[in-house]
C-alpha positions, 0 to 999 in steps of 0.5 A, a space after each residue: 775733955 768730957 765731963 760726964 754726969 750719971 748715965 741718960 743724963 746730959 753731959 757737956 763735951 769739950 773738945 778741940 777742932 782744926 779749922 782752916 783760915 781764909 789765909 789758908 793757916 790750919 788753927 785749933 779751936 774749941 767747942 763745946 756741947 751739951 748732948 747725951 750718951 746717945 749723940 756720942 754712941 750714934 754721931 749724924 754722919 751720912 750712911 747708905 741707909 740714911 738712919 732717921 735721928 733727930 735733929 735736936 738743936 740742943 746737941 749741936 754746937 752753942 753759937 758764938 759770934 761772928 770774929 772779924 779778926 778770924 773770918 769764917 771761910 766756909 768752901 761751900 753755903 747752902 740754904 734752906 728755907 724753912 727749919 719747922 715742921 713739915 717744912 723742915 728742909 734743913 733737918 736732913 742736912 743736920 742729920 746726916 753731917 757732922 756739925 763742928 761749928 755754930 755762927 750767929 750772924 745778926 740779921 740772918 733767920 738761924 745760926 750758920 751750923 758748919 759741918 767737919 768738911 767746911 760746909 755751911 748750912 742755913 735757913 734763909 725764912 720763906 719768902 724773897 724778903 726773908 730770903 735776901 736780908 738773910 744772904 745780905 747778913 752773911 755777906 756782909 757780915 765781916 766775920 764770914 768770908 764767902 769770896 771762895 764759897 759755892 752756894 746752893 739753895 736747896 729745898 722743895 719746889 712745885 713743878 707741872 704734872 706734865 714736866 716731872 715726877 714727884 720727889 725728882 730733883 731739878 739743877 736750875 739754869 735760869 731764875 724767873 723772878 714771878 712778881 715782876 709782872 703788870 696784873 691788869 683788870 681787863 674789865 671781866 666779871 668777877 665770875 670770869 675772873 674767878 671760874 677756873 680757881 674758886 676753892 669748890 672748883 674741880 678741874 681736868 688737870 691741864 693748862 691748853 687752853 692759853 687766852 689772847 692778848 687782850 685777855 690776858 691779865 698778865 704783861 711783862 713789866 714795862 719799866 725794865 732796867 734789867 730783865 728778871 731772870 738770872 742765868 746761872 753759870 753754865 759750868 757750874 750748872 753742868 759739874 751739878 749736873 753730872 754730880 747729880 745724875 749719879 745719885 740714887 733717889 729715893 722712891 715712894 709707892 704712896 707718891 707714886 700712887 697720888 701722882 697717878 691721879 694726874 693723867 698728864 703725870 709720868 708713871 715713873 718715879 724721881 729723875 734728875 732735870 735740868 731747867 728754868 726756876 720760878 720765884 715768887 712770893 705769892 701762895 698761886 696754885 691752878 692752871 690758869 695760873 700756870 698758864 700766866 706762868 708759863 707765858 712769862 717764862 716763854 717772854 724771857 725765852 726760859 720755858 719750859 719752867 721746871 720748878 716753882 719756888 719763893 727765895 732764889 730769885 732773891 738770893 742771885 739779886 743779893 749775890 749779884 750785888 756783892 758779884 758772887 752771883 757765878 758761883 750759885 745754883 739752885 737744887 730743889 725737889 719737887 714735892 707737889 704739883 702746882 694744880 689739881 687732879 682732875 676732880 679735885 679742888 685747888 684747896 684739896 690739892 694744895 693741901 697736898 700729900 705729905 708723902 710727897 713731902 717727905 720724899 722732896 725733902 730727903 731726895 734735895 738733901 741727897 743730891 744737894 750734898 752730891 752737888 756740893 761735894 763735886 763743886 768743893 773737889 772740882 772748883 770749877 770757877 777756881 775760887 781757890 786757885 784764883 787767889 780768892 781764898 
């Protein structure tokens, strides 16, 4: 049912939807909107071309609470971390789906916004902490039922000039947890100490020159009651990984031309990778860093790392604790590198380019909604099928 108001003005919408149970029983809701005639004219539904629309809270769904006697059974969660700009890795994913359902799970960072196909999507906050109280809340909450939904996290990343272009999309294997380290002051002088990352620095764009062990500030952790990488599920890592090869991204000549100013770089555009994710919550940006990085990676036998990040070594811990770690994966789209161009300094380059930026955030969107839907189609743990639904 609508009830219209004069036109340009808002109107509500009130309509009914079928929706699927966690017993498999296919119910009638009801939801309700406040929109405008534009929204009704031009629905946010996926299109070759990708249309620009805005991503306006006020058209979508009102939340309602969590019903523990009617979970919601979404196939599939993803996860984005930021919804503000220009860090707004969900934007895409309420443009182009429709979005039929909102949940409010207390303790969670934003409304759970379902799209017609079942798809679940969220913003988890930056940062490990933000990022597991918000997977602990869907989790645990008794109005959603996950035990036969794929979860992805998806969003932006760092990588090294010498692994990978600009805007490419990296399906991860393994999480590298970043913060759990020794950090020793070995008695350098602070000039050392600071040499290759002061702000006013420039550099020449690589990482060979590794230090020794007795120089080196960073040890793996010596009480260790697991190690801190997760290895993700191999065939679930490969089903994405044939979804995501067939996707076309998205190219940029402005990224493109930024990303030659790194000799080490590729002179190509986007492509699709396969490897170690690194998770942690510190802001680092330079070689030297990268190095540590690097060294770490090579101790828990994860090298070469592809993508720096700060959620999902959080997000597999909090899955893992409720033994839904198999059915994760991480899709994230590199939108800077994560040190200078020659010349440059690290506060310039971490400022970044903001075509880039763009560029990351429509290409993980693409190929996060490809992977989605091979994961949905194919089951391959057989989430349904097993009597998990």
């Amino acid at each position: 049912m609508l009830w219209f108001r004069r036109r340009g003005e808002p109107f509500e919408i009130e309509r009914e939807r079928t929706v699927t149970g966690c017993d498999g029983l296919r119910r009638t809701a009801t939801d309700r909107r406040r929109t405008d005639d534009r929204t009704v004219n031009n629905p946010a539904r996926p299109s070759a071309t990708y249309p620009s629309m805005t991503a306006d809270t006020d058209s979508l769904p009102t939340p309602r609470a969590p019903d523990p006697t009617d979970p919601l059974c979404p196939a599939a969660v993803v996860l984005t971390a930021a919804f503000e700009a220009p860090l707004d890795e969900r934007r895409p994913w309420l443009e182009r789906h429709e979005i039929a359902d909102a949940i409010e799970v207390p303790g969670a960072e934003t409304p759970l916004y379902v799209t017609d196909s079942d798809v679940a999507i969220t913003t988890t906050g930056i940062g490990k902490s933000d990022a597991a109280t918000t997977v602990t809340a869907l989790l645990a909450n008794p109005g959603l039922d996950l035990e036969s939904a794929y979860v992805l996290s998806c969003g932006i990343a760092g990588s090294s000039p010498a692994t990978t272009a600009l805007g490419s999309v990296a399906i991860a294997d393994a999480v590298v947890d970043w913060d759990r380290k020794h950090r020793w002051d070995r008695g350098a002088s602070d000039e050392s100490n600071e040499g290759p990352t002061a702000g006013g620095d420039t550099h020449d764009g690589n990482d060979d020159d590794d230090s020794d062990a007795d120089a080196r500030p960073i040890d793996r952790l010596a009480y260790r009651p697991r190690e801190y990488v997760h290895r993700l599920e191999e065939s679930v890592v490969d089903r994405a990984l044939g979804a995501a090869r067939g996707v076309e991204l998205r190219t940029d000549d402005e990224t493109l031309a930024y990303q030659r100013r790194y000799p080490d770089a590729p002179d190509s555009g986007p492509t699709i990778e396969r490897g170690t994710t690194v998770c942690g919550d510190e802001f680092w940006h330079g070689p030297r860093y990268a190095r540590e990085v690097r060294w770490l990676c090579e101790q828990y036998d994860a090298t070469p790392y592809v993508t720096t990040q700060m959620e999902d070594a959080a997000t597999a811990t909090a899955l893992e604790r409720f033994g839904l770690r198999d059915r994760y994966l991480s899709v994230r789209a590199v939108s800077n590198y994560d040190r200078p161009a020659p010349g440059e300094s690290v506060t310039e380059s971490f400022d970044g380019d903001s075509s880039s930026l763009e560029l990351a955030i429509d290409n993980a969107e693409r190929v996060g909604r490809a992977v989605v839907d091979a994961l949905v189609g194919r089951d391959p743990l057989d989430l349904v099928d097993n009597g998990t639904a």
